[in-house]
DSSP file (Angstrom, degrees, kcal/mol; ACC not computed):
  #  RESIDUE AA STRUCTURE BP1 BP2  ACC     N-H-->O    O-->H-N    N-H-->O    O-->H-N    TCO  KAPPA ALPHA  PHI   PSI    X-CA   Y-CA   Z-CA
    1    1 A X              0   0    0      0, 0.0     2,-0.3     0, 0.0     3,-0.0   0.000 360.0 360.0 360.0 148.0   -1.8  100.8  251.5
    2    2 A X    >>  -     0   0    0      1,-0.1     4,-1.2     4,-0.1     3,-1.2  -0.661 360.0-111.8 -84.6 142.9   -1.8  104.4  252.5
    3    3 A X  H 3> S+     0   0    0     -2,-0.3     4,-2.7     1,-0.3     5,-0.5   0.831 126.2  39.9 -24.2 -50.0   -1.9  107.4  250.1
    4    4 A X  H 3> S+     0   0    0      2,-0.2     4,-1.9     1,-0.2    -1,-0.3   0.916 113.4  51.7 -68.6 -37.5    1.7  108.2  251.2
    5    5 A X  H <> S+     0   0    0     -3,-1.2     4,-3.2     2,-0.2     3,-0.2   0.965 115.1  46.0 -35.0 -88.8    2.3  104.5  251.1
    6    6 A X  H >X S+     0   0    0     -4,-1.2     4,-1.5     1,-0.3     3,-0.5   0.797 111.1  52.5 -20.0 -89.5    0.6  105.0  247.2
    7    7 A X  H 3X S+     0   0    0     -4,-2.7     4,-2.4     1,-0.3    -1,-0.3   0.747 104.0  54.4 -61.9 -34.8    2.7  108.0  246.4
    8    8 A X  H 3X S+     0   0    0     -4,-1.9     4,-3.1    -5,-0.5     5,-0.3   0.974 106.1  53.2 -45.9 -59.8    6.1  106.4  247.3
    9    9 A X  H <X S+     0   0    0     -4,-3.2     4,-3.5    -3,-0.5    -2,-0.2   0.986 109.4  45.4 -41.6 -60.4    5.5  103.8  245.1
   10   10 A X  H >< S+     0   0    0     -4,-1.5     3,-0.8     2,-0.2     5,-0.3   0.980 115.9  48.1 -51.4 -52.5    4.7  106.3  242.0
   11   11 A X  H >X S+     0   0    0     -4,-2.4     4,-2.2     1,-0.3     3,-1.4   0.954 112.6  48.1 -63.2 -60.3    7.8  108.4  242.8
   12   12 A X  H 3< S+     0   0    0     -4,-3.1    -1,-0.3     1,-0.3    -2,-0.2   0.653 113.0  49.7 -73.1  -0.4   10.2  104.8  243.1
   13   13 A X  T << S+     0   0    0     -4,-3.5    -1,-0.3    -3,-0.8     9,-0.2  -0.568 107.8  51.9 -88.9  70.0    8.6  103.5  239.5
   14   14 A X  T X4 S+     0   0    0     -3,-1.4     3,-1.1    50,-0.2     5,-0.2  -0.145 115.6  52.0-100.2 -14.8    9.5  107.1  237.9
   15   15 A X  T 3< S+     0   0    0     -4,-2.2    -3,-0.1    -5,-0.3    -2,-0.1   0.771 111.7  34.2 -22.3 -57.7   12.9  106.0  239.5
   16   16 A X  T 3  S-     0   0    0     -4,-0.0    -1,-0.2     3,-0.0    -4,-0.1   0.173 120.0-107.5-114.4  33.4   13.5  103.0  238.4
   17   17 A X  S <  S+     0   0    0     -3,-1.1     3,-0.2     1,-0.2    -2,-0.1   0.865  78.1 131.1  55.6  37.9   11.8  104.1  234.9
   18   18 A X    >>  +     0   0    0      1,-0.2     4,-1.8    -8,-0.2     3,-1.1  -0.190  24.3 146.5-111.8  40.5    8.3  101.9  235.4
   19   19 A X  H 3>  +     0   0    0      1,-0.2     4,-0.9    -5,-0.2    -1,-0.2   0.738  65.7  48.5 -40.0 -47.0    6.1  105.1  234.5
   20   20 A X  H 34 S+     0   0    0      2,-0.2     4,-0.3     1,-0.2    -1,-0.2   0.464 109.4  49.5 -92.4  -3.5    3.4  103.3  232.8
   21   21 A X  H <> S+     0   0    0     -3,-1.1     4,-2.1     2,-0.2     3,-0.4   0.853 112.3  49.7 -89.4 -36.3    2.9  100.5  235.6
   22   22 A X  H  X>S+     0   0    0     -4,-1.8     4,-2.8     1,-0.3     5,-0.9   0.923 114.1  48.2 -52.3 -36.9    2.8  103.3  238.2
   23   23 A X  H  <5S+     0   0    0     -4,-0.9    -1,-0.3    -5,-0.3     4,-0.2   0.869 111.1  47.5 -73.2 -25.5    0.2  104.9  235.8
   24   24 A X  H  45S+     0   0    0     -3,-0.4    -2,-0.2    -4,-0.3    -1,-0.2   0.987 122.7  36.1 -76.0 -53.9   -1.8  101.7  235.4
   25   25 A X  H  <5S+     0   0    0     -4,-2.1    -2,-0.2     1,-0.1    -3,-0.2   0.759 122.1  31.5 -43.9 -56.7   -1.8  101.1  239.1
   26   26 A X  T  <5S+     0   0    0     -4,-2.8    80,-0.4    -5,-0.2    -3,-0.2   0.868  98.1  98.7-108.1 -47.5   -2.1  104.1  241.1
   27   27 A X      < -     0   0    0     -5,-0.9    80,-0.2    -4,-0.2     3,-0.1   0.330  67.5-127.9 -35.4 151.6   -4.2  106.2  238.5
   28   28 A X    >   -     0   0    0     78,-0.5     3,-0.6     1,-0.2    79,-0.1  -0.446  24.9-119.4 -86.1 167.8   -8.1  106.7  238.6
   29   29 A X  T 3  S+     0   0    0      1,-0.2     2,-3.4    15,-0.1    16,-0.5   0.924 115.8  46.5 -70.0 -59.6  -10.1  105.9  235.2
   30   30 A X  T 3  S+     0   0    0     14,-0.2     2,-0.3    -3,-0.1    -1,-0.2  -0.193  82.4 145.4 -98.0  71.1  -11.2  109.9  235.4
   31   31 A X    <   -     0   0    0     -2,-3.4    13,-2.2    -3,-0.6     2,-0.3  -0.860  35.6-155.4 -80.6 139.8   -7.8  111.6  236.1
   32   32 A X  B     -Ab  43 108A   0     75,-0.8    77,-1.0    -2,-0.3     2,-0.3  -0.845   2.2-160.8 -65.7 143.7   -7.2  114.7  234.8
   33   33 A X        -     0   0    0      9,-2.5     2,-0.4    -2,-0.3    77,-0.2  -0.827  10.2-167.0-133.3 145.2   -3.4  115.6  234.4
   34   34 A X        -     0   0    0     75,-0.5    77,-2.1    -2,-0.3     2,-0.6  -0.997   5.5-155.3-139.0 133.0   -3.4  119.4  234.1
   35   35 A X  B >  S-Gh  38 111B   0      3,-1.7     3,-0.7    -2,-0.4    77,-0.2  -0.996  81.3 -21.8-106.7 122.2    0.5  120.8  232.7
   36   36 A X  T 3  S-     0   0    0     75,-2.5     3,-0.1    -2,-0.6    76,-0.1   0.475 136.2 -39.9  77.4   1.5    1.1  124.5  233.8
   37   37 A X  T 3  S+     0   0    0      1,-0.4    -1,-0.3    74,-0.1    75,-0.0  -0.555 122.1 110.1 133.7 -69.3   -3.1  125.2  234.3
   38   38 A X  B <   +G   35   0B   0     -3,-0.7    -3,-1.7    -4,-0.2    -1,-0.4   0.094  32.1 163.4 -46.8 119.0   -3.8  122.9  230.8
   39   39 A X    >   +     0   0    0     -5,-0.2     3,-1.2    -3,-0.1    -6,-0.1   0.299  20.8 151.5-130.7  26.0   -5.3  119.7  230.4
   40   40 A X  T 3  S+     0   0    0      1,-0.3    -2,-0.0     2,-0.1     0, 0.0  -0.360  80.9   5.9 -38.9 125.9   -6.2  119.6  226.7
   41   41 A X  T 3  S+     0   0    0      1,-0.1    -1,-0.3     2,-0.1     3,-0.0   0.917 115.3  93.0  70.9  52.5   -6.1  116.1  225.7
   42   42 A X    <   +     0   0    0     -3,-1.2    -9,-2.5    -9,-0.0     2,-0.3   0.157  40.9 109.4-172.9  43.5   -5.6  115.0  229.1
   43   43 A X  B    S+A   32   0A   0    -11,-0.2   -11,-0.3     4,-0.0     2,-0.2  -0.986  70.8  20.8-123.9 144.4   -8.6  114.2  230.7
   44   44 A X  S  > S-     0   0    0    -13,-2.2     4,-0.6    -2,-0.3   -14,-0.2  -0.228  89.0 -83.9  88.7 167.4   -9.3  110.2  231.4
   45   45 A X  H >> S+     0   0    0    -16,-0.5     3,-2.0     2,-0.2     4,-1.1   0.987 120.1  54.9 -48.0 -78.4   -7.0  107.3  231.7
   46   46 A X  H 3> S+     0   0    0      1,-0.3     4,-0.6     2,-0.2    -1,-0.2   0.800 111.7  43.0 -45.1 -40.2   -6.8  106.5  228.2
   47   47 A X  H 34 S+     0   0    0      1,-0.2     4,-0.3     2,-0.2    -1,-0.3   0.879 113.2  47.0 -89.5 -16.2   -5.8  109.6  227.3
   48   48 A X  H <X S+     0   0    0     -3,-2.0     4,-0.7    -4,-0.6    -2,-0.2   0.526 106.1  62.9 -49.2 -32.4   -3.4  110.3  229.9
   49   49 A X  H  X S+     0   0    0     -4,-1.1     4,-0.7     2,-0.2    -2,-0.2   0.539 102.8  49.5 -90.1  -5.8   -1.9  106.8  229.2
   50   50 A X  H  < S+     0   0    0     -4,-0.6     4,-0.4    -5,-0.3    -1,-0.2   0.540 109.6  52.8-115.0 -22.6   -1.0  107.9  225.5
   51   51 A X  H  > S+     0   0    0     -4,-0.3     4,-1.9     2,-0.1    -2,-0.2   0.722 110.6  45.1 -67.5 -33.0    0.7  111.1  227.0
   52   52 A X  H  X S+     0   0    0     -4,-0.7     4,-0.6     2,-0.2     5,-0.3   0.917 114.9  53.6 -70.9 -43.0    2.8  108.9  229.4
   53   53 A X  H  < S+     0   0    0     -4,-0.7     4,-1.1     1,-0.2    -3,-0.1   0.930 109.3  44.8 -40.5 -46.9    3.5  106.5  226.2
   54   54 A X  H >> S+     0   0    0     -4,-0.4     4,-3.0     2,-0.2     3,-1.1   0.984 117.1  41.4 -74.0 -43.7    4.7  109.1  224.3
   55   55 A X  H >< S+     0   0    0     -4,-1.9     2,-2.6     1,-0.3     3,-2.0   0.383 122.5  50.9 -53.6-109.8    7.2  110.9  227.5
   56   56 A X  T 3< S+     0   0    0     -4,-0.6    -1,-0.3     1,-0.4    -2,-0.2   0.161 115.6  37.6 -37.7 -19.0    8.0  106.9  228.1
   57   57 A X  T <4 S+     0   0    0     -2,-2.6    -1,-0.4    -3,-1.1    -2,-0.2   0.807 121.4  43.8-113.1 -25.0    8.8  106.3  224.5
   58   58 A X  S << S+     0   0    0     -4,-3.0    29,-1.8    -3,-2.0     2,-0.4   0.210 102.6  71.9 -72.7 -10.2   10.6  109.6  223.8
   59   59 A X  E     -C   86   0A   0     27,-0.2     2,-0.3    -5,-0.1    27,-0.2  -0.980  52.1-159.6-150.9 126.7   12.8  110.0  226.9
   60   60 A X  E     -C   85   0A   0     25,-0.7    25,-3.1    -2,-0.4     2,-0.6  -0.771  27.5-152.9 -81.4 145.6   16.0  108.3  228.5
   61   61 A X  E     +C   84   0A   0     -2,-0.3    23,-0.2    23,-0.2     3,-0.2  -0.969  19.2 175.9-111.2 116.5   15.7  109.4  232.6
   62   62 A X  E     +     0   0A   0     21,-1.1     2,-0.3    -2,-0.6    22,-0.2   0.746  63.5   3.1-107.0 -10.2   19.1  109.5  233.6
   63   63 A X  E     +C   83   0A   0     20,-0.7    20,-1.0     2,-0.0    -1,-0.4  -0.806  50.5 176.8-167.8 146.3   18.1  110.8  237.2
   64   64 A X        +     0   0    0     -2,-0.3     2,-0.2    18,-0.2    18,-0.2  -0.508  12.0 171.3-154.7  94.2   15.3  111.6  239.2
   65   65 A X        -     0   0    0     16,-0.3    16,-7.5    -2,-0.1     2,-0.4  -0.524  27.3-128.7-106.7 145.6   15.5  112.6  242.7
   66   66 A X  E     +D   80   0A   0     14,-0.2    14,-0.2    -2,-0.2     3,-0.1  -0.599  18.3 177.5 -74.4 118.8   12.8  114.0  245.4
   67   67 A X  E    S+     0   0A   0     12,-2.1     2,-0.2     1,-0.5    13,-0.2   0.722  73.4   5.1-110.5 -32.6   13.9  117.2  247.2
   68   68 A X  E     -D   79   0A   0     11,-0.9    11,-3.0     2,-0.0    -1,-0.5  -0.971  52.7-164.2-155.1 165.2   10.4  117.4  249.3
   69   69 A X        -     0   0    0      9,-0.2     2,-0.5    -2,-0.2     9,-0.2  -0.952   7.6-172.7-158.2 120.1    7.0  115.3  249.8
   70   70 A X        -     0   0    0      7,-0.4     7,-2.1    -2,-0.2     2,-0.4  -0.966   7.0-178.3-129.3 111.9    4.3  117.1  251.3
   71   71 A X        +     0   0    0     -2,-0.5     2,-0.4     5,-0.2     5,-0.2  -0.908  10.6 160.8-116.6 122.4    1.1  114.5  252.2
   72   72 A X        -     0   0    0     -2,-0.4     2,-0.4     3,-0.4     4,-0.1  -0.663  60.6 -58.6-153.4 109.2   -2.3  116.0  253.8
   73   73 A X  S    S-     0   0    0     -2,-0.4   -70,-0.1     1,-0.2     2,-0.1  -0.853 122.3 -13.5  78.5-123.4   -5.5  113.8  253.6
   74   74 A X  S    S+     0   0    0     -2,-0.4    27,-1.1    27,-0.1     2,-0.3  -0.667 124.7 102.1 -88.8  47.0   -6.4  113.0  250.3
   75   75 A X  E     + E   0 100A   0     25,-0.2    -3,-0.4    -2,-0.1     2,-0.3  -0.901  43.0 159.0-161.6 116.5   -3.9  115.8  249.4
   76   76 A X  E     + E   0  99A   0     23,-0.8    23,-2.0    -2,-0.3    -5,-0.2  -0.803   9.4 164.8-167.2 145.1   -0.3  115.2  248.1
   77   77 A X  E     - E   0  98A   0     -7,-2.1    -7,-0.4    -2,-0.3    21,-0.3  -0.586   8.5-173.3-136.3-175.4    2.7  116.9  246.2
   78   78 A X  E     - E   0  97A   0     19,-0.9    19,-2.3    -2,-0.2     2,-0.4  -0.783  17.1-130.9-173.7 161.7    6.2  116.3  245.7
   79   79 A X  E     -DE  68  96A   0    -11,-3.0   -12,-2.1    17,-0.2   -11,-0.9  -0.917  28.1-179.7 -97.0  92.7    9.4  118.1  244.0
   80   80 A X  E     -DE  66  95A   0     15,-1.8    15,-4.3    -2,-0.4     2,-0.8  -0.662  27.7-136.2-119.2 156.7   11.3  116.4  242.0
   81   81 A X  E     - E   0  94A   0    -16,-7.5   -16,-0.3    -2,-0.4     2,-0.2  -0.876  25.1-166.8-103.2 124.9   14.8  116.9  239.8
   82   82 A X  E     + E   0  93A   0     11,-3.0    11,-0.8    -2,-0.8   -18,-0.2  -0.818  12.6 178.9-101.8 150.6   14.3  115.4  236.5
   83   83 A X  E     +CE  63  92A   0    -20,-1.0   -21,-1.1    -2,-0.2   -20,-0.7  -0.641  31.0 143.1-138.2  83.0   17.7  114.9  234.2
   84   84 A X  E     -CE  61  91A   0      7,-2.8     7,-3.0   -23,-0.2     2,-0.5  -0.744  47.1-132.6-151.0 151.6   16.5  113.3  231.2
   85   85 A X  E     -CE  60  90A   0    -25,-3.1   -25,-0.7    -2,-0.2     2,-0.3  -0.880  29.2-177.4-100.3 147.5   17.1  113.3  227.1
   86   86 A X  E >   -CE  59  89A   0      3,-3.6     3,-0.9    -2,-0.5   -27,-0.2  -0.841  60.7  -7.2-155.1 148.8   14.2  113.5  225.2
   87   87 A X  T 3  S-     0   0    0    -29,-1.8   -28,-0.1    -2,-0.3    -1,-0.1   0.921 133.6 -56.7  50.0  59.2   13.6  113.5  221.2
   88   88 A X  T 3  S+     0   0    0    -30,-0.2     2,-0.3     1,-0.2    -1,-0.2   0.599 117.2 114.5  56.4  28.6   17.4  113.6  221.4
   89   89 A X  E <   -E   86   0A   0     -3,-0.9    -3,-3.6    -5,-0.1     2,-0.4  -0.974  66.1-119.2-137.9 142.7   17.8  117.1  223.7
   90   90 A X  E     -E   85   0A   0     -2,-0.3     2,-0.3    -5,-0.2    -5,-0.2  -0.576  33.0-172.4 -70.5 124.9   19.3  117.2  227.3
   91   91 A X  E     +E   84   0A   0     -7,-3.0    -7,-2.8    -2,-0.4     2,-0.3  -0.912  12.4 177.1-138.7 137.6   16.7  118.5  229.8
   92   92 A X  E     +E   83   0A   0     -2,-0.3     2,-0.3    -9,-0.3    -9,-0.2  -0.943  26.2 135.7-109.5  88.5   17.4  119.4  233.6
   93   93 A X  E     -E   82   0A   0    -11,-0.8   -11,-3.0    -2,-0.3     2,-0.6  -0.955  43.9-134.3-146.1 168.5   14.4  120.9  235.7
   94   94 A X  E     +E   81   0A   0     -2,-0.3     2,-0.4   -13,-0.2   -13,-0.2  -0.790  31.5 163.3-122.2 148.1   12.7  120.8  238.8
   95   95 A X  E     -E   80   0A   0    -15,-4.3   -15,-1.8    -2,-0.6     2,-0.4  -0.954  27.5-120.9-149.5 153.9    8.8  120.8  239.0
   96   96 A X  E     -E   79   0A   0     -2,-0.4     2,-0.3   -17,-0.2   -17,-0.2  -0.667  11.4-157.7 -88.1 160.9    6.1  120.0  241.3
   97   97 A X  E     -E   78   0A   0    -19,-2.3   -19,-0.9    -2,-0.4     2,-0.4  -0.970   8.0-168.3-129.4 150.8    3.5  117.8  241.1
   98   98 A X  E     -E   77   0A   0     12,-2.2     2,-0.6    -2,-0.3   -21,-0.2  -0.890  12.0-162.5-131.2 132.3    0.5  118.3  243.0
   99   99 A X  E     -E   76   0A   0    -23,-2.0   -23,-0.8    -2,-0.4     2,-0.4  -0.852  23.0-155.4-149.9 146.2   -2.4  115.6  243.5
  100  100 A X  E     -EF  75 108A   0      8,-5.6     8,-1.3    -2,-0.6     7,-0.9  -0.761  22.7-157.5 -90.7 147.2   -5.9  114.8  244.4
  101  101 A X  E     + F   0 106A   0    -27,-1.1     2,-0.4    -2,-0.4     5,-0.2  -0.989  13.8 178.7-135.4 116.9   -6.4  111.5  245.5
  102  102 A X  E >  S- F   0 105A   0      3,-2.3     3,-1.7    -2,-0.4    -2,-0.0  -0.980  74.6 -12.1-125.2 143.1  -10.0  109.5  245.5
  103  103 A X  T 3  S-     0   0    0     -2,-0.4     3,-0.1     1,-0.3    -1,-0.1   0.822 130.8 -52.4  20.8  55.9  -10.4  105.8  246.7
  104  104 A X  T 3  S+     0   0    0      1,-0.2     2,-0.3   -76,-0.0    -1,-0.3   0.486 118.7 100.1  98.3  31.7   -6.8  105.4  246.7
  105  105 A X  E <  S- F   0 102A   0     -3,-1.7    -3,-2.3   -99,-0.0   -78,-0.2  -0.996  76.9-105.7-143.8 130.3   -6.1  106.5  243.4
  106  106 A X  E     + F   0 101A   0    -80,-0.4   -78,-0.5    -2,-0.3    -5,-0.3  -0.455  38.9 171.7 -64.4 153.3   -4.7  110.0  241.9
  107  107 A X  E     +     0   0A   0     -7,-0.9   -75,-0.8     1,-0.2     2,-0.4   0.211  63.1  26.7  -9.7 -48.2   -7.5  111.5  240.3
  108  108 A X  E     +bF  32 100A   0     -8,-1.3    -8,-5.6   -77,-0.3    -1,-0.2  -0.939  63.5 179.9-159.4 140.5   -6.1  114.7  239.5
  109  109 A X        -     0   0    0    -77,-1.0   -75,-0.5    -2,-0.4   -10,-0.2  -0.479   5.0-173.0-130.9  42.2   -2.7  115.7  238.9
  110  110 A X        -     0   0    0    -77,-0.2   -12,-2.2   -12,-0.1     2,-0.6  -0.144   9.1-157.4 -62.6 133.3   -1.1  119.1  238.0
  111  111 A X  B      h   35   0B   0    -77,-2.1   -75,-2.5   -14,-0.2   -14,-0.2  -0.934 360.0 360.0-114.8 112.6    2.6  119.7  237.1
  112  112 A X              0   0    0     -2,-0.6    -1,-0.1   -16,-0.2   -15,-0.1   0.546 360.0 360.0-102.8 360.0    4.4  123.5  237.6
């Protein structure tokens, strides 16, 4: 499959709320996930996968749609609107995510 191929996939499991098989799948062992600049406690799988746990165990997604998908090389972003509860509070926002991609697998991952 192709990267863009790859990154479809992740965006239709946060879709249909299968975050942590997209994570198992399409993530590298040494991703770093960087929030706003930060990746405290979020570099490797394992520790990434216990950040996904926690959003995945903490949050209903009641929609989440793609307003743009920008793919170039090993290069790839996307925009999405999230609508989601979590720890029992409504949140509505739109964020990038931005990723690096190595042997067909995100590697590094930044959300603003």
């Amino acid at each position: 499959m192709s990267i863009k191929e790859n990154l479809e996939a992740i965006i239709k499991g946060i879709q249909e709320n299968k975050i942590l098989e997209v994570f198992d799948k399409y993530y590298h062992n040494d991703v770093v996930m960087y929030e706003k600049g930060d990746s405290t406690n979020r570099v490797g799988k394992e520790a990434n996968r216990k950040a996904e746990e926690s959003f995945v165990n903490n949050a209903t997604i009641h929609e989440a749609r793609v307003t743009k998908v920008l793919v170039d090389g090993n290069n790839t972003a996307y925009e999405m609107y999230m609508d989601f509860t979590y720890g029992g509070h409504k949140v509505a926002k739109t964020q990038w995510a931005l990723q690096e991609w190595k042997d067909g697998k995100v590697i590094k991952e930044e959300f603003y």
